[in-house]
N, C-alpha and C positions, 0 to 999 in steps of 0.2 A: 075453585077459582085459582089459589096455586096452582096450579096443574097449568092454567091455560094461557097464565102469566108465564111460567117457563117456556112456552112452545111460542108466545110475542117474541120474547127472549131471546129466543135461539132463530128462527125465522132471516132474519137478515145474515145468522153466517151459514144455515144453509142454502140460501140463493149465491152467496158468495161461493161456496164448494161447487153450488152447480154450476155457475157461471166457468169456474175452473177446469172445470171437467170438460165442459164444452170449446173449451181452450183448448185443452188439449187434444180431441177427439175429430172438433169439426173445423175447427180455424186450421186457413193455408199459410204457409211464410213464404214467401220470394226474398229472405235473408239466403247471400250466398255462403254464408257456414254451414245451412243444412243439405246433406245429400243424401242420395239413396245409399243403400248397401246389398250388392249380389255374393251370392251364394258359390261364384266360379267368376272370375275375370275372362273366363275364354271358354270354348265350345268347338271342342275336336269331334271330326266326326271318320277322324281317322281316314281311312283310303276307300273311296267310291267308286263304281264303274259309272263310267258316263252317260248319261240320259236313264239310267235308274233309279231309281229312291232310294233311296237313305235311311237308315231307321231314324229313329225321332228321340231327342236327346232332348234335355228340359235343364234349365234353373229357375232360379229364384230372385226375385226383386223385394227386398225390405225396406220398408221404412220405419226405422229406429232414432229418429233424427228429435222427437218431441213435438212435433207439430206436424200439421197434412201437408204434403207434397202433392203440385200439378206439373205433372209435363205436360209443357207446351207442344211435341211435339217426340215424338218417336221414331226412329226411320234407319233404313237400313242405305248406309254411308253411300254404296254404289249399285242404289234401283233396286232393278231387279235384273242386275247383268249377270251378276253368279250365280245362279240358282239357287239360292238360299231362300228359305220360307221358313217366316216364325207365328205363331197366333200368342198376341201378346193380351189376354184378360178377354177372349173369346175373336181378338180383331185378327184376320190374316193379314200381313206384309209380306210380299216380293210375288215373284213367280207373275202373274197375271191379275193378283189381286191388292197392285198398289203399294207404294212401298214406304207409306210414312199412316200415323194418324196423331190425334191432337185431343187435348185435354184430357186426359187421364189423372185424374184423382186415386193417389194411395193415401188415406190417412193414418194416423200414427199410428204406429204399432198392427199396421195392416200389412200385408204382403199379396204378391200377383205372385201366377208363376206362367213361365214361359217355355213354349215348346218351337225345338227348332229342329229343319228338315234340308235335304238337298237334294237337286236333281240336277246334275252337272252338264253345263255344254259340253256338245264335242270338242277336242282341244286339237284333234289331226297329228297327235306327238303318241310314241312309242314308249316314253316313257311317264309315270303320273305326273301329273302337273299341280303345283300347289294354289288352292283357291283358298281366298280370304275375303273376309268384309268386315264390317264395323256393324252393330246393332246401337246407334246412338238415343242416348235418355237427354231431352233440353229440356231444361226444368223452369220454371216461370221464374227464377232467378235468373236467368241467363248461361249458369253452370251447365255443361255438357258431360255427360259420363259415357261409357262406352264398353258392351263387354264384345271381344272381337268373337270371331268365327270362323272355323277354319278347315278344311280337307285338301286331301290330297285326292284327286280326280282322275282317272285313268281311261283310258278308250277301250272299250270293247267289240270283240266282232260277236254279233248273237244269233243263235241259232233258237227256230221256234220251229218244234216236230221236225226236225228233218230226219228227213229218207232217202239213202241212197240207194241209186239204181244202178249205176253204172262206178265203175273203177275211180276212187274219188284222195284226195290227198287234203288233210289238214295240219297245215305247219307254218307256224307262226309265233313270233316274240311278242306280239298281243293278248291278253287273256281272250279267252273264248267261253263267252256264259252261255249254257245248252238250258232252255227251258222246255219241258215238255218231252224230250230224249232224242236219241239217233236212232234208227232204224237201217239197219244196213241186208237191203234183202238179198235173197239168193244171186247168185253167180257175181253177184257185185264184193270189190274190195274196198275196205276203208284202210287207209294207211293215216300211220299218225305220226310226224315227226318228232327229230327229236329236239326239247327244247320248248315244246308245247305244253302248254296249263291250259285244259278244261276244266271251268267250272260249271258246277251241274243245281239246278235250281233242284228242289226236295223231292218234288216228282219223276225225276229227269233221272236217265240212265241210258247204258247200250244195249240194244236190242240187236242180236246177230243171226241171222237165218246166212250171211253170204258169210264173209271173211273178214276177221281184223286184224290189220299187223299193225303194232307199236312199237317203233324201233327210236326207241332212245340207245342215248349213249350214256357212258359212265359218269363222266363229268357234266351231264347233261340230259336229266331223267325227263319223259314224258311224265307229268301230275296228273293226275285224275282227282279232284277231289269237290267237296261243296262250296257252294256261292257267295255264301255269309263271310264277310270280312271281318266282323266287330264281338265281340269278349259276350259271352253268358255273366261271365263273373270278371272281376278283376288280372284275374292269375288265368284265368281260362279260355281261350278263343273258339268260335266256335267250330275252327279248324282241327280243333280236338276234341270235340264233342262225336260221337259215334249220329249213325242214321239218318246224314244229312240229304244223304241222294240216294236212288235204287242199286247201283253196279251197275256187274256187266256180267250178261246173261247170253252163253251161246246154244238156240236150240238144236231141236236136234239133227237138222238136215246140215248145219256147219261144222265146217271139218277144215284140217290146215290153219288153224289161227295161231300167231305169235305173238310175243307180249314179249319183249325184251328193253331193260332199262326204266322200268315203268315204278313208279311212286302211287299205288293206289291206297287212297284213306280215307275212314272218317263216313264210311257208307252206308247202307242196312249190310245185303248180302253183297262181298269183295266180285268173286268168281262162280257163277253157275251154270255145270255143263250138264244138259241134259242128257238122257239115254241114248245112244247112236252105235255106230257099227263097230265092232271093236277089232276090225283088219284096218281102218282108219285110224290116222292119230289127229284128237280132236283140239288138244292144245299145246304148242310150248312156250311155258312161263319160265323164263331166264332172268335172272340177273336184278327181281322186281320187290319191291313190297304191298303188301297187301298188310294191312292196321287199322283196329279199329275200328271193326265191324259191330253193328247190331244185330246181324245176323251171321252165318258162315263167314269165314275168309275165304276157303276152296272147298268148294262142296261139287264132286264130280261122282255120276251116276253113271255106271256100264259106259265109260268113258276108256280112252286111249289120252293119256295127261304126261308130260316128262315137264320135271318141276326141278331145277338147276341154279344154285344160287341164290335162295330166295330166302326173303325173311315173311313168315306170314304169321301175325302176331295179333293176340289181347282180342276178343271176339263173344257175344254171348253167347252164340252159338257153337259148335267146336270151330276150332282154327283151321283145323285140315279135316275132311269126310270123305273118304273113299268108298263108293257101294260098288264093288265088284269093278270090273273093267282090268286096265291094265293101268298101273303107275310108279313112275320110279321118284325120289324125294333125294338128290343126290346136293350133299353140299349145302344144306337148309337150315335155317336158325326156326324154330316150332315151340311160341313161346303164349302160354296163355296167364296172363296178367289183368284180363278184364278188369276195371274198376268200378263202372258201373251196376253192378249186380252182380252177388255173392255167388249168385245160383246158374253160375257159368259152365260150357260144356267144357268137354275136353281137347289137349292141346291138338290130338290125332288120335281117330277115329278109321279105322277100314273094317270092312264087314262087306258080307255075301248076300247081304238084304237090305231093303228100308220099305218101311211104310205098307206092309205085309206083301213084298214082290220080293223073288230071290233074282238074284244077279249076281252070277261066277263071279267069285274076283280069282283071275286068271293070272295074274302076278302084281305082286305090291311087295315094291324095293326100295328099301329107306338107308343108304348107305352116307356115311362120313356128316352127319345129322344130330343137332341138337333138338331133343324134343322134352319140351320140363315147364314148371307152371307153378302156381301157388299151390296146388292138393297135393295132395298125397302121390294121387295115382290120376294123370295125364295122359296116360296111353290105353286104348280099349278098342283091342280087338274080338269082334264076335261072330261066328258061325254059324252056321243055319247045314245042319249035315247031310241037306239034300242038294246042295251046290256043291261045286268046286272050291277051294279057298287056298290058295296058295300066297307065302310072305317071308319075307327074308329083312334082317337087320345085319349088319355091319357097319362095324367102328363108330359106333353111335352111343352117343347119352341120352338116358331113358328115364323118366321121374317115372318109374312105378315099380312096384316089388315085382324082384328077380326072379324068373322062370329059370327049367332045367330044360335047353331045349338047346342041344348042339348042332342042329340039321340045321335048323331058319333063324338062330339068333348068336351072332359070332363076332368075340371082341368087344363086348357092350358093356359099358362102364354104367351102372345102376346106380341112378341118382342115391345117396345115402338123404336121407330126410331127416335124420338127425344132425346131421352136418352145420353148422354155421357157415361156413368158410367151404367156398368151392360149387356149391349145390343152388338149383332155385336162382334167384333173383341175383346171387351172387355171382354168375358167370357176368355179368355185362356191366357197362359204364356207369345207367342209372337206370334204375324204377322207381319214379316217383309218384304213388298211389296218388297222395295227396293235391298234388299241383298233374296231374297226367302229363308228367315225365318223361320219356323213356329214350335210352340208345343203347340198342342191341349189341353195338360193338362190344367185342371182348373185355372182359376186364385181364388185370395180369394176376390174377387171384383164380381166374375159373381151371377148370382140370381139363378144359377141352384143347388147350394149346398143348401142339405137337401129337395128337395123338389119333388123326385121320388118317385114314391109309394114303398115299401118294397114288394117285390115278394120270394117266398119258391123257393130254388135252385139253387139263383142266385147271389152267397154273395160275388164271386172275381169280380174284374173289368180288363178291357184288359191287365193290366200290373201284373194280381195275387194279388191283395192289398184286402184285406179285406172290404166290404162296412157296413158300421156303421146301426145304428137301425134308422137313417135318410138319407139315401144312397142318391148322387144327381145325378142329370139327367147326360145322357151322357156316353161315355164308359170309361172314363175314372174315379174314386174317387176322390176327392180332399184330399190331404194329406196338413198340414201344414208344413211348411221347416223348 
């Protein structure tokens, strides 16, 4: 009977706890001191190509306020003029599905979360254009809150599968998004000016059965690189992310292609030349880089290649592969830094075979050349002594243990691997593993200033600079700051 006398007892103050609780949980206020609270006051979605999508960014709507919150009403400031689309607690606004809804209950201590997208009008301007809007919260108080939204919108010209047939020119201060790839077939030329960025969706690459000239200029490199505008990570864009697009692949009936002033990055395979005639010259790469490959940067099979000027860099695959053919590497920065994957090739690679076929390598000439890496040993040359195999080094720095070999290797400064100072990573401005850093330019620390041989015709470096009467290895001059 005690017992049931305490529980009469207590009885009226647990209906009062629960009446409280239900206070707190289910009753709304229209007091204007209570408001929501977001997660981000605004909503960058950074630089969009126009009539594209956007990837999809999200916050957070709380209500911490002590009691349920209604808005009256939700809505995006200006329609659905700017292509901005949100789904706010499963509802879409903008774009074609309406751009307000109503009564939305958050109660305490609940949260919604919001997902927002864009697909930008055309704007007919050359340069990006800044879109905004307001995503407005009216709360049954009358209080309005607002988190804004914002991109910068750019006009693109897009390409889907194209194939050229006939003699064709692309150049223009527009981006240009390639979906699907180029196809440039036989007897036809594609030229690329200079000043032009192509970006290439993940599938997308060049395909060359006819001819490609890329004639950028110093001050004004053709880009080649992926489509993604927006960060993997904070620190990371996905402009430096490797294997965003295929390359650029010439088989094996083309012949005569240039590539000068050209910024390639950020691809699977940079450059792939198939097997072809080798009284033909199948490529010249001048003046270009090639970074930051998922596969090869230059991988040329029983090719005719002259490589002048060039940075080809960081790669899981080796950076440079020569199978037989003819190739000369004259004035080249050859730097393997991969960071993605420990189990990286090497910086340059030549050999009289691959993938059990032999092909002569009938001359492989690497003069006034930096070529060095994280390992040990970056350089691997290998024979097959049923071909031909002929190679020659001059005035060049080499990461791997010093041969005795006075006929084909002359003047060759041997990386020291115990070295701090001077060796590795130490030649240039930055490697930065961490953040995917990098500029190749010289440091005033590396051993390769002044120490190229002086060659007739050869007095600019990759960037147009003038090389002095003691030019140093590498494509790049060292300038003092």
């Amino acid at each position: 009977m005690r017992h049931i006398r305490h529980l009469i007892l207590l009885l009226p103050w647990l209906a009062l706890a629960l009446a409280v609780s239900c206070t707190d949980d289910d009753t709304f206020t229209t007091s204007p001191a209570n408001h929501l609270t977001f997660s981000q006051d605004s909503v960058s979605l950074d630089t969009v190509f126009s009539q594209v999508p956007s990837i999809t960014k999200t916050f957070w709507v709380y209500n911490r306020s002590g009691s349920g919150i209604r808005c009256a009403s939700i809505r995006l400031e200006k329609g659905n003029q700017t292509g901005f689309r949100v789904n706010v607690d499963g509802t879409y606004l903008g774009a074609t599905a309406g751009y307000q809804m109503s009564n939305l209950e958050i109660r305490n201590k609940d949260s919604i979360r919001v997902f927002v997208e864009l697909t930008s009008p055309l704007a007919n301007r050359e340069v990006p254009t800044r879109l905004e809007d307001n995503l407005l919260f009216t709360l049954e108080s009358g209080v309005v809150q607002k988190v804004n939204l914002n991109a910068f919108s750019w006009d693109a010209i897009k390409y889907n599968d194209m194939v050229v047939d006939r003699d064709s020119l692309i150049s223009t201060a527009r981006p240009v998004i390639v979906y699907g790839g180029i196809t440039v077939n036989q007897g036809a030329t594609l030229t690329i000016g200079a000043g032009t960025t192509l970006y290439f969706h993940e599938d997308a690459g060049i395909d060359v059965h006819g001819k490609l000239n890329i004639q950028g200029e110093a001050d004004n490199n053709v880009i080649l690189r992926g489509d993604r505008l927006d960060h993997m990570f904070d620190y990371l864009p996905y402009d430096a992310v490797s294997g965003q697009w295929r390359g650029i692949h010439f088989f094996e009936e083309s012949y005569d292609n240039v590539i000068n002033f050209a910024d390639i990055h950020s691809t699977y395979h940079g450059i792939v030349c198939d097997s072809s005639d080798v009284k033909k010259l199948k490529l010249s790469l001048y003046n270009s880089i090639v970074h930051n490959c998922q596969g090869y940067g230059l991988k040329a099979t029983h090719s005719v290649v002259d490589v002048v000027n060039c940075q080809i860099t960081n790669t899981l695959d080796d950076c440079v592969a020569v199978y037989g053919g003819v190739a000369r590497f004259l004035y080249c920065t050859i730097a393997q830094f991969y960071p993605f994957d420990a189990n990286r090739g090497a910086a340059l690679r030549f050999a009289n075979f691959h993938e059990g076929q032999t092909y002569p390598l009938y001359n492989f000439d690497c003069i006034n050349s930096i070529v060095t890496g994280y390992a040990d040993d970056v350089v691997m040359g290998e024979a097959d002594s049923t071909a031909y195999y002929a190679f020659s080094f001059d005035h060049c720095i080499l990461r791997t243990p010093a041969i005795e070999d006075t006929v084909n290797v002359r003047n060759v400064v041997w990386e020291n691997i115990e070295d701090t100072v001077g060796c590795g990573e130490k030649h240039f401005i930055m490697v930065d593993l961490q953040k995917q850093r990098y500029d190749f330019r010289l440091d005033s620390l590396s051993i390769a200033i002044g120490k190229a041989a002086h060659m007739e015709g050869f007095t600019l470096d990759r960037l147009g600079a003038r090389r002095d009467d003691e030019p140093d290895i590498g494509c790049y001059e060292f300038v003092k700051p």
